[in-house]
Structures are given as C-alpha cells and as structure tokens.
Residue, then its C-alpha position, 0 to 999 in steps of 0.5 A: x500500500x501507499x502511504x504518505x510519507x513526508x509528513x507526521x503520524x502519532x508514534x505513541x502517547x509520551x507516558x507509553x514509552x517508560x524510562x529503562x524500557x523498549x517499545x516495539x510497534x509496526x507503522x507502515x508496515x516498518x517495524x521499529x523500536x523506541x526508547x528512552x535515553x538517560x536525559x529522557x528524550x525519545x527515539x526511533x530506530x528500525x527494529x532490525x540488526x544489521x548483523x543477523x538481522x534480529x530485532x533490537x527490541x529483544x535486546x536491553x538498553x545498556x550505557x546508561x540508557x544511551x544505547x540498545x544491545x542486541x541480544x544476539x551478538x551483542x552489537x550496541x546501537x545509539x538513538x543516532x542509529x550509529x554502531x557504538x560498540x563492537x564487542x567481537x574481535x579488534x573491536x573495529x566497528x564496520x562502516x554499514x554496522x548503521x541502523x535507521x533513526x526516525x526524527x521524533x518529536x514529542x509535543x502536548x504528550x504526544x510522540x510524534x515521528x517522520x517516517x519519509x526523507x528524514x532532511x525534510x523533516x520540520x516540527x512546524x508542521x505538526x498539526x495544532x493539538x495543544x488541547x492536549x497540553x497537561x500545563x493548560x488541560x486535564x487530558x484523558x486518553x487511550x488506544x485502541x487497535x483496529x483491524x481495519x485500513x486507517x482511512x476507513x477510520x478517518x472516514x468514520x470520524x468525519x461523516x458523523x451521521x452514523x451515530x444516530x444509527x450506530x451509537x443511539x444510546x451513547x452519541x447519537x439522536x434522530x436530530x442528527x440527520x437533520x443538522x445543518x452541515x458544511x465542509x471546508x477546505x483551507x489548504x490541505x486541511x479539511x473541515x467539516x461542521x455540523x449543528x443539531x438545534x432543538x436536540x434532546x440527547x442521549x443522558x450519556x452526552x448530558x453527563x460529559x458536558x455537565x448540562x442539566x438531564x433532557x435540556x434542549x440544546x444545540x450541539x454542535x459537533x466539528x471535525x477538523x482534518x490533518x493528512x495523513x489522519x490526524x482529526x481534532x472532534x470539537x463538540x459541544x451544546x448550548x442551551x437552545x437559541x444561546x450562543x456557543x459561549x454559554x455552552x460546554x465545550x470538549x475537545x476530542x483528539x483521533x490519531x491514527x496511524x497504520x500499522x498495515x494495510x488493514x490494521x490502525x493504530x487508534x489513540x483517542x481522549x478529551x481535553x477538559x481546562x485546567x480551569x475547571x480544577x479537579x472536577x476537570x479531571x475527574x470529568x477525563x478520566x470518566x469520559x475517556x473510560x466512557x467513550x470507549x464503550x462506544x468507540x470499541x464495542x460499535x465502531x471497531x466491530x462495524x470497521x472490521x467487518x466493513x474491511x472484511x467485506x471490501x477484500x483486496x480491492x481498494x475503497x474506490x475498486x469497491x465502487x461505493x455509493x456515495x450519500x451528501x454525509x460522506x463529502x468530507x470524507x471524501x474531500x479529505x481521500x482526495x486530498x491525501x490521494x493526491x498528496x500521495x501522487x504529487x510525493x511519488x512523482x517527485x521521488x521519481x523524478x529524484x531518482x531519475x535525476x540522479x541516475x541521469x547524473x551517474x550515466 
C-alpha cells in the first residue's frame, strides 16, 4: 500500500514509552523500536540488526540508557542509529554496522515521528493539538487497535451521521440527520461542521458536558482534518437559541496511524481546562473510560467487518455509493490521494535525476 510519507503520524502517547524500557510497534508496515535515553528524550530506530538481522527490541538498553544491545551478538546501537560498540574481535566497528533513526518529536504528550526523507523533516508542521497540553488541560486518553485500513477510520470520524444509527444510546439522536452541515477546505486541511438545534440527547452526552438531564440544546459537533489522519472532534451544546459561549465545550483528539494495510493504530481522549480544577479531571478520566464503550464495542466491530467485506480491492475498486454525509470524507481521500501522487512523482523524478547524473 501507499502511504504518505513526508509528513507526521502519532508514534505513541509520551507516558507509553517508560524510562529503562523498549517499545516495539509496526507503522507502515516498518517495524521499529523506541526508547528512552538517560536525559529522557525519545527515539526511533528500525527494529532490525544489521548483523543477523534480529530485532533490537529483544535486546536491553545498556550505557546508561544511551544505547540498545542486541541480544544476539551483542552489537550496541545509539538513538543516532550509529554502531557504538563492537564487542567481537579488534573491536573495529564496520562502516554499514548503521541502523535507521526516525526524527521524533514529542509535543502536548504526544510522540510524534517522520517516517519519509528524514532532511525534510520540520516540527512546524505538526498539526495544532495543544488541547492536549497537561500545563493548560486535564487530558484523558487511550488506544485502541483496529483491524481495519486507517482511512476507513478517518472516514468514520468525519461523516458523523452514523451515530444516530450506530451509537443511539451513547452519541447519537434522530436530530442528527437533520443538522445543518458544511465542509471546508483551507489548504490541505479539511473541515467539516455540523449543528443539531432543538436536540434532546442521549443522558450519556448530558453527563460529559455537565448540562442539566433532557435540556434542549444545540450541539454542535466539528471535525477538523490533518493528512495523513490526524482529526481534532470539537463538540459541544448550548442551551437552545444561546450562543456557543454559554455552552460546554470538549475537545476530542483521533490519531491514527497504520500499522498495515488493514490494521490502525487508534489513540483517542478529551481535553477538559485546567480551569475547571479537579472536577476537570475527574470529568477525563470518566469520559475517556466512557467513550470507549462506544468507540470499541460499535465502531471497531462495524470497521472490521466493513474491511472484511471490501477484500483486496481498494475503497474506490469497491465502487461505493456515495450519500451528501460522506463529502468530507471524501474531500479529505482526495486530498491525501493526491498528496500521495504529487510525493511519488517527485521521488521519481529524484531518482531519475540522479541516475541521469551517474550515466
């Protein structure tokens, strides 16, 4: 499968990877290792001794947490990927004893991680998820693991119309299908918006936004899109007719990564402010336990049997029938399509330079 490479995807939340430990995950079909160094900061390594090909996460961290030795023959490799001991022989350490090192930046307790041209790599383009700042939000978040291609799980964020129908005990109310919607692209970025008026919701959405039990609302319930599936749910409701000021508002993080072709890596949680003191943080803890309910024993089960169903061919070799809620989802598969096309037609084009230069 093609994956968008230049760009960033969630490694892992900061609190996964320990000090003194290994983690082992597959993105992109790349199998790696991270790791904590004596001073803390993360890193990134392809899993895969140059020597007898085994992977470092079965090995230890030694000299102080500065290095992975292989479990095998005892080869040490640094965050930088450089061999830094040779325990065999005259100790010379050979010239391709080198492994790969991803760029990884850990920013508002996410571990984020450049799997391209790692001279293209820029921090500043990190999506904006500071509503996950533990400084400013009480955070809550969890993982979970999907059998199913990640875009599917874009899709599924983006048109929102399901709940009714997927979710009516927990997220979803017949005033849904007749919000008010809009979709809308700035760049790259896709946006899509949707407003319920008049709405009785489900007692479940009343507890997270701290409203009164059967009160009318207008919940709102916006979706905000970052290639290659990084989406930022802003939701909440006001009493009816009242401005959005004068309602609870929750910020909700979906990250996925692939692992493969049909498998995802899935972190989610809500933000509430630090404002809101320990009530704040009770509310994360609560809702975040509550939301995965929803989010593991509906979406995942209907995701999974919806990759079953499309086999081997792609989304669009499925010929889908398409309804006015998947516009943003559509969008924003166009858009990454076309990323994609425009990212390998630039390193073909590399390539034939270079081999022109080389004739």
């Amino acid at each position: 499968m093609a994956y968008l490479m230049n760009t960033w995807y969630m490694a892992a939340w900061d609190e996964e990877l320990k000090p003194g430990a290994l983690l082992a995950r597959t993105l992109l079909d790349q199998k790696l290792v991270f790791f904590r160094d004596a001073h803390g900061t993360a890193h990134a390594l392809a899993d895969r001794c140059p020597h007898r090909f085994v992977p470092l996460s079965r090995g230890r961290l030694c000299d102080d947490g500065q290095a992975i030795e292989c479990a095998y023959h005892g080869l040490r490799f640094a965050g930088s990927g450089a061999c830094t001991l040779n325990p065999h022989g005259d100790g010379r350490i050979p010239a391709a004893a080198q492994v790969r090192s991803y760029p990884l930046v850990e920013r508002h307790g996410v571990l984020w991680i450049w799997m391209g041209e790692t001279s293209q790599a820029d921090a500043a383009l990190i999506p904006d998820f500071s509503c996950l700042d533990p400084e400013h939000w009480h955070v809550g978040k969890d993982y979970l693991h999907a059998q199913a291609n990640y875009v599917l799980e874009t899709d599924n964020i983006l048109d929102l119309s399901h709940i009714e129908f997927l979710h009516p005990g927990t997220l979803g109310s017949s005033a849904v299908k007749h919000a008010s919607t809009e979709v809308r692209q700035e760049g790259h970025t896709v946006y899509s918006l949707r407003q319920t008026h008049d709405e009785v919701m489900p007692d479940f959405l009343y507890q997270a936004m701290d409203l009164p039990h059967g009160m009318r609302v207008d919940r709102w319930i916006d979706v905000r899109w970052n290639a290659p599936a990084n989406l930022l749910l802003d939701a909440g409701a006001t009493p009816t007719g009242q401005p959005r000021s004068e309602g609870r508002q929750n910020f909700l993080p979906h990250l996925f990564t692939p692992e493969t072709a049909t498998s995802t890596h899935y972190w989610f949680g809500i933000a509430f402010p630090r404002s809101m003191g320990p009530l704040g943080a009770e509310l994360a803890r609560r809702q975040t336990a509550s939301l995965r309910v929803p989010f593991e024993a509906e979406d995942l089960p209907m995701l999974e049997v919806q990759q079953a169903a499309m086999g081997q061919a792609g989304f669009w070799e499925n010929q889908p029938v398409l309804l006015s809620g998947d516009a943003a989802a559509v969008r924003a598969r166009r858009v990454l399509d076309q990323l994609i096309r425009e990212e390998h037609a630039a390193q073909t084009a590399r390539t034939v330079s270079a081999q022109g230069a080389a004739a």
